[in-house]
N, C-alpha and C positions, 0 to 999 in steps of 0.2 A: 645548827641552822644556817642557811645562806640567803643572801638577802640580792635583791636586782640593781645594779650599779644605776648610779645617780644619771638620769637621761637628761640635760636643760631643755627647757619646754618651748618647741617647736625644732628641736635638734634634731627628731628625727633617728638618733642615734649612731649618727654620720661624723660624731667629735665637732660638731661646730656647737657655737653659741651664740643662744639667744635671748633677748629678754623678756618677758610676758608682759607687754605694753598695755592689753585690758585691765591688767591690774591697776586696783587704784590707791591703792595702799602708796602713803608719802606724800599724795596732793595733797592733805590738809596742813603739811609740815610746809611744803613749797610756799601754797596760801600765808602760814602764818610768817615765814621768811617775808614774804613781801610787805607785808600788815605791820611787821618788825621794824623793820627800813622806811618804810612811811612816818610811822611814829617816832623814832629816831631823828628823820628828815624833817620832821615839822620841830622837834625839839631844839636841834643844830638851829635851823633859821631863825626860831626865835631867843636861844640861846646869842645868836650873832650878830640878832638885831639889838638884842638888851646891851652885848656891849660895844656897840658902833655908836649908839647911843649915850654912852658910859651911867647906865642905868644904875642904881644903889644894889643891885643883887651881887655885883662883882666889887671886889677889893678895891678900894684907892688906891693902898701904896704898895700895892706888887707887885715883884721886879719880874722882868719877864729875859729870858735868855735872847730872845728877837723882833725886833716890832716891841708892840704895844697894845695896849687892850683893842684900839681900832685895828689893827691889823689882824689881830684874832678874830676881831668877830668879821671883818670878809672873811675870812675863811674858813668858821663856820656856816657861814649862808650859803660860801660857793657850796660846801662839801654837802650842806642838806639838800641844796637844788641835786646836785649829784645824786644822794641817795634815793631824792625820790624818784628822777629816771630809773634808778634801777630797779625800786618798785613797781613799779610802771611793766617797762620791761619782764621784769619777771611774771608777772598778772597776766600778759600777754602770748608769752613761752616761747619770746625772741630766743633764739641759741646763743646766744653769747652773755644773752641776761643773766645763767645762772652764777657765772666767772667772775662777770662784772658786780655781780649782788654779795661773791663774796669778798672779792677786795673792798668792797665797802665797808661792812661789815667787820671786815680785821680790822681797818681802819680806826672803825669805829669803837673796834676794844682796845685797839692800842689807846685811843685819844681815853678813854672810861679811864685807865691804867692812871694817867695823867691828873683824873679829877678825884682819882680817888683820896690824896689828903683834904680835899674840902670837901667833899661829899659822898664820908665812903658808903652809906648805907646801896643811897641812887646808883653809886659807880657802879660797885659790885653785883648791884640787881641787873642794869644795864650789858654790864660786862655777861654774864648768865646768860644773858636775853642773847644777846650776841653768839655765843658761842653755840647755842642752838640755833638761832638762822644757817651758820656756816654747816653745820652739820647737817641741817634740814636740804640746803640748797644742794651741798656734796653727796650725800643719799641718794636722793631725789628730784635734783633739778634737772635733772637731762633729761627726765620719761617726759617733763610736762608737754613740750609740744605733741608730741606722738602719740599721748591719751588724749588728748584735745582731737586730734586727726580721725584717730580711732570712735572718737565719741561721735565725729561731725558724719563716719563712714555708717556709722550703726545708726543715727538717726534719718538719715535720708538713704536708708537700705528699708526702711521700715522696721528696727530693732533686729534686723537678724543679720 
């Protein structure tokens, strides 16, 4: 039996490539990437406000390699303000928001990495969570502007 050599769709059969941008397959991964990083980004803030505050959820006497529990929690609140622009961003199908969603995101596994001796069930859930945003967003995040375009072409064409 012989079979017809693989054509990518809209090629043409000319050796170029192209991607089929009607498809919609991945925007719910993209969607849930941003959904991710929101919930993340509100966690971090209040995560950084509980210890700016030096609230009972965190340790008294833990020694910390730099700073101090204030200094941790700015920077948890900077980095959730962070995440949720890229939420944000990504929702919107800025080109840069996909890149930017993922360095958050590692970020955000490496710091999980971090809490995992106090809280390994959370960390490791979180960490999980993370590592599928990244993969969702690297999949995925590049069609989103361009099926939005495409979407915006087919409804003021009259669906055709």
């Amino acid at each position: 039996m012989s079979s017809n050599p693989y054509t990518p769709v809209g090629g043409g059969g000319r050796g170029e490539f192209a991607y089929d941008y009607d498809d919609a397959r991945g925007q719910g991964l993209v969607t849930f990437a941003g959904v991710m990083l929101m919930i993340a980004a509100v966690l971090n803030i209040l995560y950084g406000i509980a210890a700016i505050d030096n609230a009972n959820f965190f340790t008294r006497n833990a020694r910390y390699v730099f700073g101090n529990l204030n200094t941790w929690g700015w920077f948890l609140v900077a980095f959730g303000v962070l995440q949720a622009f890229a939420a944000l961003a990504i929702w919107q199908g800025t080109p840069w928001a996909r890149w930017f969603g993922v360095a958050c995101a590692s970020l955000n596994a490496i710091l999980q990495t971090l809490w995992i001796p106090a809280y390994p069930v959370l960390a490791m859930t979180i960490l999980t969570l993370d590592i599928v945003v990244i993969y969702g967003l690297l999949a995925y995040g590049g069609r989103r502007r361009v099926y939005r375009e495409e979407q915006a072409r087919a409804e003021a064409g009259g669906g055709s």
